[in-house]
Structure formats: C-alpha cells, structure tokens
N, C-alpha and C positions, 0 to 999 in steps of 0.2 A: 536724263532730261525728264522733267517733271510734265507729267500730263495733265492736263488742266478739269478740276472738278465738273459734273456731269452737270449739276445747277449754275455755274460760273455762268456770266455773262459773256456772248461771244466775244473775241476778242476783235478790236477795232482795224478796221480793212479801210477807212476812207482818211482822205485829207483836207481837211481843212485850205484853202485858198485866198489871197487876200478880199476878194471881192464878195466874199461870204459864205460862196458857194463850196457845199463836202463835196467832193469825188469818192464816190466808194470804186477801189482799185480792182475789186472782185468783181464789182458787178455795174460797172459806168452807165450813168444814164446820161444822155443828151441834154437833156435839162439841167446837167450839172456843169457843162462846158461852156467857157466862156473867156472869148478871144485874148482879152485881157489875160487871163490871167494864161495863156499860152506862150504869148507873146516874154510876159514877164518871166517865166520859167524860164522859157528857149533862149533869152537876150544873157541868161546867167548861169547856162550850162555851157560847161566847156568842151569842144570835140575833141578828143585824144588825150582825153584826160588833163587837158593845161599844160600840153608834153610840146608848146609850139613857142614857134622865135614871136617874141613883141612886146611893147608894154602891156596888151591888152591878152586875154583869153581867145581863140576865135570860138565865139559860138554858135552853138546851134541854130539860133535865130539867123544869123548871119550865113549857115553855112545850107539854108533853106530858100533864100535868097540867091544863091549862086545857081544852086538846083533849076529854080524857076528861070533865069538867064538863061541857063544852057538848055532846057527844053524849049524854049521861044528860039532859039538858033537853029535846035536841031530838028526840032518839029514846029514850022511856023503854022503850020495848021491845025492846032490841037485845038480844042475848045477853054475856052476860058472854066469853066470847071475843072476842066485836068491842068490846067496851071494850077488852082489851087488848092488843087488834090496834092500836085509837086510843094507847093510850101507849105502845107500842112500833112509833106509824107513824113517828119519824124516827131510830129507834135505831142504823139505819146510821150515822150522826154520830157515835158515837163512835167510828170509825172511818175516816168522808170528810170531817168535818167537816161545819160548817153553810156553805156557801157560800151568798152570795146570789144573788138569781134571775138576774141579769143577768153575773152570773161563771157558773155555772153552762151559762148558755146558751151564753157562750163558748166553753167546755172541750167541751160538745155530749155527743157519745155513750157516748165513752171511761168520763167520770164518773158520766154516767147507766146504765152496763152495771155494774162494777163495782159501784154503790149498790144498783143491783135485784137483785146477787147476792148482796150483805151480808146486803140487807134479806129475802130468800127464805131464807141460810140461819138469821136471828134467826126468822123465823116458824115456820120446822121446829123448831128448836129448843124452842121453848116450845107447840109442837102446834097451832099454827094453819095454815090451811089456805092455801099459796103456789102460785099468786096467790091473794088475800083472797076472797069472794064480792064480786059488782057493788055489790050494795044496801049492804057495809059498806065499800069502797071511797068509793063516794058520801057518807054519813052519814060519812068522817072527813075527806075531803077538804073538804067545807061548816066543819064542827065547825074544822078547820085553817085556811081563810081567813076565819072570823068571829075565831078569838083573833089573826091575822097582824094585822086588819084593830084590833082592838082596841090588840095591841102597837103597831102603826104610827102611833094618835093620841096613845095616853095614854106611850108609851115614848120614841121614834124622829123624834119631832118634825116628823111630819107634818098637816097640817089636815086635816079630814073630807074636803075635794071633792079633794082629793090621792092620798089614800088610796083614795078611790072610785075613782079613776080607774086608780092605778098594780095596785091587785091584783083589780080587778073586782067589788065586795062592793057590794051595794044592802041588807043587811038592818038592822037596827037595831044602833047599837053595845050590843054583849055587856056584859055584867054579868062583869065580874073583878075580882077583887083582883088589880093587876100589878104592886105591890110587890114590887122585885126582893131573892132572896134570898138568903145566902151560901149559898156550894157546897157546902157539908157538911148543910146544915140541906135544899137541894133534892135532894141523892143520898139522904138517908133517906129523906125524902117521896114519892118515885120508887119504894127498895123497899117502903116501907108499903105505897104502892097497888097495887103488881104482887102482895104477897102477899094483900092484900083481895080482887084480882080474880083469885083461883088456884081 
C-alpha cells in the first residue's frame, strides 16, 4: 500500500450533495446539513441490504417513520423533539450508509466514530440536544428494535424464533404497515413528518 507524498494534498473526506452543500465526513458541521438532502439519501437506501419481499426496497426513510409511530404508541408522552430525535435516529445513513450489524461490527470503531459525528452534527443542526437525553435514547432504541424485529419477519424472511434470537426482541410483534414504498413517495413522507414535528 502506497503511502501518500508528505506535500500531496489531503486527500478528500467530504461529499458533495444535490442541494450544493459538502458534508466533510470527518469533521460535519451543521451548517452543512440539510433536510433535503437526508430525506433524499434515506428515501434510497435500502435496510438489509435490498435482502426484503416487494417491488420496492424498504427504506430507511421509510423505516424511520415506523420508529416515530411506535415511540408515539409507546411513549405518548415524549416531547416532540424526541419524536424527532426518533426520525432523525439513523439520518447518518445518508451519509454511511445502512450497513448491517454484522458488517458494521466488522469495520469496529472507525465506522462507529465517524457515524456518531454525522449523527451529532444532524442533531445540532435541527436543535436537538447531542448526545440525546438517556430516557429518549432508551424509548428510540426499543421503538428501533421492535419495527427491526417487525421488518425482519414480515420483510427479510426471517421466522419469529429467528428474529427473537438474532436481535434480542421478546415484545409482541408491532402493528405496521411494511409495505415497501417507492423512493420518491418515502423522501416526501420523511419531509411531511419532520415538518409536522417542527
């Protein structure tokens, strides 16, 4: 592996976005994020890698939306900030991608550093508080592996005692619609609810 000249320019860590704005991936600023182009990322990444029954992918946009459902069920008390702290918990992804958990643990810290810095500068950005409080931490992580645990039976072709086992879920399977949807029809759905909960 060739190591790169001591005068070379560094080498390029941001991305380019349609709406004009870089994201530098090392170092995100809030001033680089912008709802749109989240929205359009998440409406076009697939959860499980595109591994689900349907015409369509279900995506990430789509499966952030489930999230916020099941936290208004199960906490109807939250504040509207941690609702959209819950739909803006994997917004990183448009960004790192959705990898799955067993790649992820691969890759180790590298992934998981960069994500938590995405994900800190999208929570400034829209004035939520980084890190989240514990108690809405808690209530979106549950809310997250009850629709994971839903995608994984009704999506992703896993059985109940399967599913129980590989993402650790004993509650009752969730009431969703996980009809997957086209990407343009989930990137709206995405901004409708992020300006519902403004």
């Amino acid at each position: 592996m060739r190591s790169q000249p001591a005068d070379a320019p560094p080498a390029r860590a941001w991305q380019r976005m349609l709406s004009g704005r870089r994201l530098d991936i090392l170092d995100p600023s809030p001033l680089d994020v912008e709802i749109q182009d989240i929205a359009l990322g998440l409406s076009r990444v697939a959860r499980w890698n595109g591994q689900t029954h349907g015409e369509h992918g279900f995506s990430v946009a789509q499966h952030s939306l489930a999230v916020v459902d099941l936290l208004r069920r199960a906490e109807p008390r939250l504040p509207v900030p941690a609702l959209r702290a819950g739909l803006l918990h994997d917004a990183a992804e448009y960004v790192t991608s959705d990898l799955i958990t067993p790649f992820k643990r691969a890759v180790g810290r590298p992934y998981d550093e960069i994500e938590r810095r995405v994900a800190a500068a999208i929570q400034r950005a829209f004035g939520l508080p980084a890190p989240l409080p514990e108690a809405w931490e808690r209530a979106i992580h549950q809310a997250d592996r009850a629709a994971a645990f839903a995608e994984a039976v009704q999506l992703a072709g896993f059985d109940i005692a399967e599913a129980r086992k590989v993402l650790g879920f004993r509650g009752a399977m969730p009431e969703l619609d996980l009809t997957p949807w086209p990407a343009e029809q989930a990137r709206r759905a995405f901004l409708d609810r992020f300006a519902a909960l403004g």
